[in-house]
C-alpha positions in Angstrom: -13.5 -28.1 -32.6 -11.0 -26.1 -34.6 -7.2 -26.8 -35.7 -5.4 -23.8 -34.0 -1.8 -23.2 -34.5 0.0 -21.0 -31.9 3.1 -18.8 -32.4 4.7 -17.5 -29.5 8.3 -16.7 -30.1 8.8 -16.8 -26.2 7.5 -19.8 -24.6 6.4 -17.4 -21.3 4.0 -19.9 -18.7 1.1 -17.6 -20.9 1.5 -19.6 -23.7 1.5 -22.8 -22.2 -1.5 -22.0 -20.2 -3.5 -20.8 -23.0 -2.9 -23.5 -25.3 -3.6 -26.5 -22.8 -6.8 -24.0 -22.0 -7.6 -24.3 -25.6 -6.8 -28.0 -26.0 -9.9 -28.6 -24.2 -12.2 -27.8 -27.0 -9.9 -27.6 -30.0 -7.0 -29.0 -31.6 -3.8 -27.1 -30.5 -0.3 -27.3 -31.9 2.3 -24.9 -30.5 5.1 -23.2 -32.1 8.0 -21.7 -30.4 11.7 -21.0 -31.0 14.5 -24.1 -30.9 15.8 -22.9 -27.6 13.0 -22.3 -25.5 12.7 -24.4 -22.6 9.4 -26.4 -20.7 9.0 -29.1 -18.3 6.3 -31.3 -17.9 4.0 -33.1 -20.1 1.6 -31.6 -22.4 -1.5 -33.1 -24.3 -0.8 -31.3 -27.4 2.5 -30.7 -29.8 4.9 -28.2 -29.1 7.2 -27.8 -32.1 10.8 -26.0 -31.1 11.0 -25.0 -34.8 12.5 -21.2 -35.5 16.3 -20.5 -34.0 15.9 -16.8 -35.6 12.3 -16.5 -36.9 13.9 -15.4 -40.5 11.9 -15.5 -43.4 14.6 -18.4 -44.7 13.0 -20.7 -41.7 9.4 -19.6 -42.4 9.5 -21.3 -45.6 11.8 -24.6 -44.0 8.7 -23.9 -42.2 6.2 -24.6 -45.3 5.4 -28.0 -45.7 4.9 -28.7 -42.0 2.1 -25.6 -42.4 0.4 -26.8 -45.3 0.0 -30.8 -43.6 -1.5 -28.7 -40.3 -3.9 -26.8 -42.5 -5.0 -25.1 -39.3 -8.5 -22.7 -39.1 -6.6 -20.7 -37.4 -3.1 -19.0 -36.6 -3.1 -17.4 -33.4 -0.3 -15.6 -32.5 0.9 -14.3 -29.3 2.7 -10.7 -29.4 4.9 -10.1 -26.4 5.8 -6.7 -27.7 4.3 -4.8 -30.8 7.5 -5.9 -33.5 6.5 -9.3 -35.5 9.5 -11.2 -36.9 9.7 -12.3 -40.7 8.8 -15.8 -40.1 5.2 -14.5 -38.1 4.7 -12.0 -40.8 5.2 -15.3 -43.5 3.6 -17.9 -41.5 0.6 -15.6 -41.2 -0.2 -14.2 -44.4 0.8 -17.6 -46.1 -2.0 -19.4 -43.8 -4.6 -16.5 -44.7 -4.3 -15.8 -47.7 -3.6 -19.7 -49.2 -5.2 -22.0 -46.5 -8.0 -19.4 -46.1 -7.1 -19.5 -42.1 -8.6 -17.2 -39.6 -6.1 -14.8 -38.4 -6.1 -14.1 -34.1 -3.6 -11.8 -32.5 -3.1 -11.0 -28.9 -1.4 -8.1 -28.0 0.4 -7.7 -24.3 2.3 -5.3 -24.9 1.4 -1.6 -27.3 4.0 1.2 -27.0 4.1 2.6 -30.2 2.3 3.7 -33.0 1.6 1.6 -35.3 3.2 2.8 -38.9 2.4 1.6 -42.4 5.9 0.0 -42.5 5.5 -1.8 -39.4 4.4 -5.5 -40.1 2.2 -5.8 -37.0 -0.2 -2.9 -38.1 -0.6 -5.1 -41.5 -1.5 -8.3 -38.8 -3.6 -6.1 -36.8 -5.9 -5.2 -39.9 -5.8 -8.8 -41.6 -6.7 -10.4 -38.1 -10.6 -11.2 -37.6 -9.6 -11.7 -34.1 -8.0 -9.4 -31.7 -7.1 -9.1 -28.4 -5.4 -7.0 -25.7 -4.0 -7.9 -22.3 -6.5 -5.1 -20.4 -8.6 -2.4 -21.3 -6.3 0.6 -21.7 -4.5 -1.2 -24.3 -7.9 -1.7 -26.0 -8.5 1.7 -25.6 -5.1 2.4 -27.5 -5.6 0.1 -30.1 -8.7 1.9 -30.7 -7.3 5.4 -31.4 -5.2 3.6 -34.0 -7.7 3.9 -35.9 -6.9 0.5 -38.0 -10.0 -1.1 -37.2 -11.4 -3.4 -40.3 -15.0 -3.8 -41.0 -15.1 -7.4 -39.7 -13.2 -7.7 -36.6 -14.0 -9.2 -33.0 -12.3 -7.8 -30.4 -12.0 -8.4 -26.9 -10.1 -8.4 -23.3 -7.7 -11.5 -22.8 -5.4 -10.9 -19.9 -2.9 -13.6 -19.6 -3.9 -17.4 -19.2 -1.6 -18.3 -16.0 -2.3 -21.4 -13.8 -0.9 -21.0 -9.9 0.9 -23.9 -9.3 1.9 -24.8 -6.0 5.1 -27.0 -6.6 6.3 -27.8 -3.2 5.1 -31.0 -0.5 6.0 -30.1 2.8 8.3 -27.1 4.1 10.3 -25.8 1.5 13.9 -25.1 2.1 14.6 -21.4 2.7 17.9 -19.3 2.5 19.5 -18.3 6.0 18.3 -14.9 5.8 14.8 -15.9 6.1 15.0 -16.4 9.3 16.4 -13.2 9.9 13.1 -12.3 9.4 10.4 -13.8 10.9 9.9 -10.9 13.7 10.0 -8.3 11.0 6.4 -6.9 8.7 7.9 -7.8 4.9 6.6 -5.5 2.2 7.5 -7.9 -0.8 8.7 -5.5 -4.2 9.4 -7.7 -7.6 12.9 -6.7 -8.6 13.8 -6.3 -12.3 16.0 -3.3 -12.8 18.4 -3.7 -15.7 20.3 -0.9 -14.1 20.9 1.3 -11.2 18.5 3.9 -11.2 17.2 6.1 -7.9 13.9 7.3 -9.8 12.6 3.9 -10.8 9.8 3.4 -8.5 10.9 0.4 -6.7 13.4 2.2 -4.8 11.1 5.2 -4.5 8.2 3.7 -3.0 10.6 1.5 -1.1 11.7 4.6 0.9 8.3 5.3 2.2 7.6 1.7 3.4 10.9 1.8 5.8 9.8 4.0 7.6 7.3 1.1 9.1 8.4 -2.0 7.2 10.9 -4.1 6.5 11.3 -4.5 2.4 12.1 -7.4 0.4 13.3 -7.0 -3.0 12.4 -9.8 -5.0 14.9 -10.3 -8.0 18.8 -9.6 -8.2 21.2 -7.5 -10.0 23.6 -10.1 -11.0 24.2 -8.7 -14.3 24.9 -5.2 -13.3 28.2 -3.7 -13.4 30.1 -4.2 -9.7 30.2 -0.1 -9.6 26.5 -0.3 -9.9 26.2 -2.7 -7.8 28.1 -0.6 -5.0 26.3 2.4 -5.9 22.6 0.8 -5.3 23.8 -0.8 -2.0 25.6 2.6 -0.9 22.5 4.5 -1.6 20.2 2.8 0.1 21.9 2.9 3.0 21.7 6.7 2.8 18.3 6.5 2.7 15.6 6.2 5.1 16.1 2.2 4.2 19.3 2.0 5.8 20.0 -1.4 6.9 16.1 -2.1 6.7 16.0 -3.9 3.1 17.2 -7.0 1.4 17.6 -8.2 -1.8 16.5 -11.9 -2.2 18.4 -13.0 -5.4 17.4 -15.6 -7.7 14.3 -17.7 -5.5 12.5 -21.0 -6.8 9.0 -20.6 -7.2 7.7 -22.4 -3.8 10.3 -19.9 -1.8 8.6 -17.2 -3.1 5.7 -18.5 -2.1 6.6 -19.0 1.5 7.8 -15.8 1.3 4.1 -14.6 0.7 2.9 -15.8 3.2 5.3 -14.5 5.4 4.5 -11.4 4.2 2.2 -8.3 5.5 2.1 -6.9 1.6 3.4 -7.1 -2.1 3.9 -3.8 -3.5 3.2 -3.7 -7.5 1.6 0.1 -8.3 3.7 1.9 -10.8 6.1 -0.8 -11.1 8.1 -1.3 -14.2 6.3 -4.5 -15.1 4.7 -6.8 -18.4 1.6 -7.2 -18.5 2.6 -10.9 -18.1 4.8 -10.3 -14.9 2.0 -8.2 -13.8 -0.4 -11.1 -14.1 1.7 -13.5 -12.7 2.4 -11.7 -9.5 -1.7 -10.8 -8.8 -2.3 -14.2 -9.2 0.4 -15.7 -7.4 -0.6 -13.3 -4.6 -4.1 -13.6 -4.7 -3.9 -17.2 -3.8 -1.6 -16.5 -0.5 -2.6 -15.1 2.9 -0.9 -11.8 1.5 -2.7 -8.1 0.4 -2.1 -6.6 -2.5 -1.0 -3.1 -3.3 -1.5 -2.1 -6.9 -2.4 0.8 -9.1 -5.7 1.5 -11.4 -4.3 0.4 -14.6 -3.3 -3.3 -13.0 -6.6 -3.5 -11.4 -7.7 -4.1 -14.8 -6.5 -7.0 -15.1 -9.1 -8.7 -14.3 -11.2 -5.9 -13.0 -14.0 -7.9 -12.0 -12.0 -9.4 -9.0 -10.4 -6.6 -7.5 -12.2 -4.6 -4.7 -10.1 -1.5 -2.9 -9.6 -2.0 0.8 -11.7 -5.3 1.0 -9.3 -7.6 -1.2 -6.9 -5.5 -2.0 -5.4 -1.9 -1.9 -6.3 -0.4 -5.2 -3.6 3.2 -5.9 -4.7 5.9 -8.3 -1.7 6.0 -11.4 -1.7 9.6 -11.0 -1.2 10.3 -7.3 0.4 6.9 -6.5 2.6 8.2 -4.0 -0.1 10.6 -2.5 -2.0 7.5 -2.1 0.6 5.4 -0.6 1.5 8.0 2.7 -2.0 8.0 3.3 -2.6 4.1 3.6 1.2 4.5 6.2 -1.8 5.7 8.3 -3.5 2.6 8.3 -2.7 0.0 11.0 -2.1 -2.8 9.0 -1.8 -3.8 5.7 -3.3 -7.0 6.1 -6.9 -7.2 5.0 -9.9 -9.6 6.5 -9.1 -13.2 5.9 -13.0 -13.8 5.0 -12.0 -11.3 1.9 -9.3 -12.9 1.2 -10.9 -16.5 1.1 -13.8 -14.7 -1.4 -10.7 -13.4 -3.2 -9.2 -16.8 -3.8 -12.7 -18.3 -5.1 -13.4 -15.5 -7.4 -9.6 -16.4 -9.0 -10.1 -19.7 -9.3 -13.9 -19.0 -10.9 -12.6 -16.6 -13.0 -9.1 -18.7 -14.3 -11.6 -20.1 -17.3 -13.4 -16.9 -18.3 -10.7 -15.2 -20.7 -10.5 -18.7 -22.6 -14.5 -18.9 -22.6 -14.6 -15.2 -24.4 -11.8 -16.1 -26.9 -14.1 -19.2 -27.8 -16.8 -17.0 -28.2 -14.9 -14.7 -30.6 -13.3 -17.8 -32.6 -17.1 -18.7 -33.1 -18.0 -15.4 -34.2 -15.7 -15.3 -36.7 -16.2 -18.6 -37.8 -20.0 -17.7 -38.3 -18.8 -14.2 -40.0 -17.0 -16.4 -42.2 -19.3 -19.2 -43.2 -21.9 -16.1 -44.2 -19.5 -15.2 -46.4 -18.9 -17.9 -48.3 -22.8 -18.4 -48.3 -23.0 -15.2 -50.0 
């Protein structure tokens, strides 16, 4: 059992997950920012410490690290920028407490330059991992590879909750609906644009489904907002979409399983959001539509046309007009019972190969001080 202290400046369902994952075997403490919010008990400390994750805070910070003394600082990069108090906390821990450094990456865009704090946590780190394996392909051709560093695959820990006993109450619409095949799109388009591939892809289910847009544009300009609506109606869509708004979590739910598909390929997505939606889909009556570079996430599950519908990147809209030749979306329910076991099997493997990796470098270090 180790003392592992988390920093996630976001507290996304991710981090949560991971660290009650880890709480099994080890002793967790979580550190987040003093206005994120959770609900619900959990069986180890979440400190709401940092309001701007400034260098001024990460030594407030100080004393409460030093009486922690964790093994190990793990910290949790939503995007590839690290604040002044992660870039403190976790070069204070190694280089002073002698704690092993573990960074998970879910999100790579850029290079990574000399001036750029993450690179320097990237090659301190004994432990890192990436949300799927293109990204560890990326972080690869970095080229910032030390000569003792474990890496592996750690897609995002996220427990499927269902949170609803008995029939959940649904907006009017939905009733609107119940004759209708539902294609089911995730929604999350800061602004009007007819080339993001939510509206484009959208346009070739209509000619066969009814889509769902799942998300709102409340913060969008008005003019936007008449522009989006005014467009789609001059479109193949016409009258033949809706979008949902803000939904609680069991409506969307219902909504899958009222569903023939949910369309994620190409989508403008996290690597979280990503996860989240494959496994909130998986365990509903629902087929999923995704492309090569989600499928792996969690590669090992997904198999094309028997539990889901698997799109190349490349050709995704090739792809898609050729599966509007196929009946129905919906796949064999046998497939998607094996599809449902195989989530729920695999749920524990990510945390069992991080384990694995804390032990190596654990080992690597003991060695070390042998010698």
């Amino acid at each position: 059992m180790a003392k592992i202290l988390i920093l996630a400046r976001t507290l996304q369902p991710t981090a949560l997950d991971l660290a009650q994952s880890l709480h099994h075997n080890h002793e967790v403490t979580l550190v987040t920012g003093k206005h994120e919010e959770f609900t619900g008990s959990y069986d180890f400390p979440i400190l709401t410490f940092f309001e701007k994750w400034s260098a001024l805070e990460a030594l407030q910070f100080l004393p409460v690290l030093l009486q922690m003394n964790p093994e190990i600082v793990h910290t949790l990069c939503q995007d590839d920028k690290l604040s002044l108090a992660e870039t403190f906390i976790t070069l204070w821990a190694n280089r002073f407490q002698s704690a092993l450094l573990s960074t998970s990456l879910f999100r790579l865009k850029r290079r990574l330059t000399w001036t750029n704090p993450m690179k320097q946590l990237v090659e301190k780190s004994q432990v890192v991992t990436t949300a799927n394996v293109p990204m560890m392909g990326h972080l690869r051709g970095l080229n910032i590879r030390p000569k003792r560093q474990s890496r592996g695959v750690l897609p995002p820990i996220l427990r499927v909750k269902s949170s609803h006993i008995g029939r959940p109450e649904m907006p009017e619409w939905m009733s609107r609906l119940r004759t209708e095949r539902l294609i089911l799109i995730p929604f999350s388009l800061e602004f009007f644009d007819i080339t993001d591939p939510a509206i484009e892809f959208a346009k070739v289910f209509s000619e066969k489904y009814f889509v769902v847009f799942l998300g709102d544009n409340s913060d969008w300009k008005l003019r936007e907002k008449k522009q989006f609506s005014h467009y789609l109606q001059s479109t193949s869509l016409k009258d033949r979409w809706l979008l949902t708004g803000d939904l609680q979590e069991h409506q969307v739910q219902e909504l899958l399983r009222s569903a023939e598909a949910l369309f994620l390929a190409r989508l403008k997505l996290s690597v979280t959001e990503i996860n989240r939606w494959l496994l909130l889909g998986s365990t509903m009556p629902v087929s999923l539509i995704m492309d090569t570079s989600q499928a792996s996430i969690h590669s090992q599950i997904w198999r094309n046309r028997e539990n889901s519908w698997i799109l190349s990147l490349q050709d995704t809209k090739k792809d898609l007009y050729e599966l509007m030749d196929v009946e129905t979306l919906k796949l064999q329910p046998e497939h998607l019972d094996e599809l449902r076991t195989s989530v729920s099997l695999q749920l524990d493997s990510p945390v069992n190969e991080l384990n694995r990796l804390y032990q190596k470098a654990i080992n690597e270090k003991a060695l070390g001080v042998l010698k």
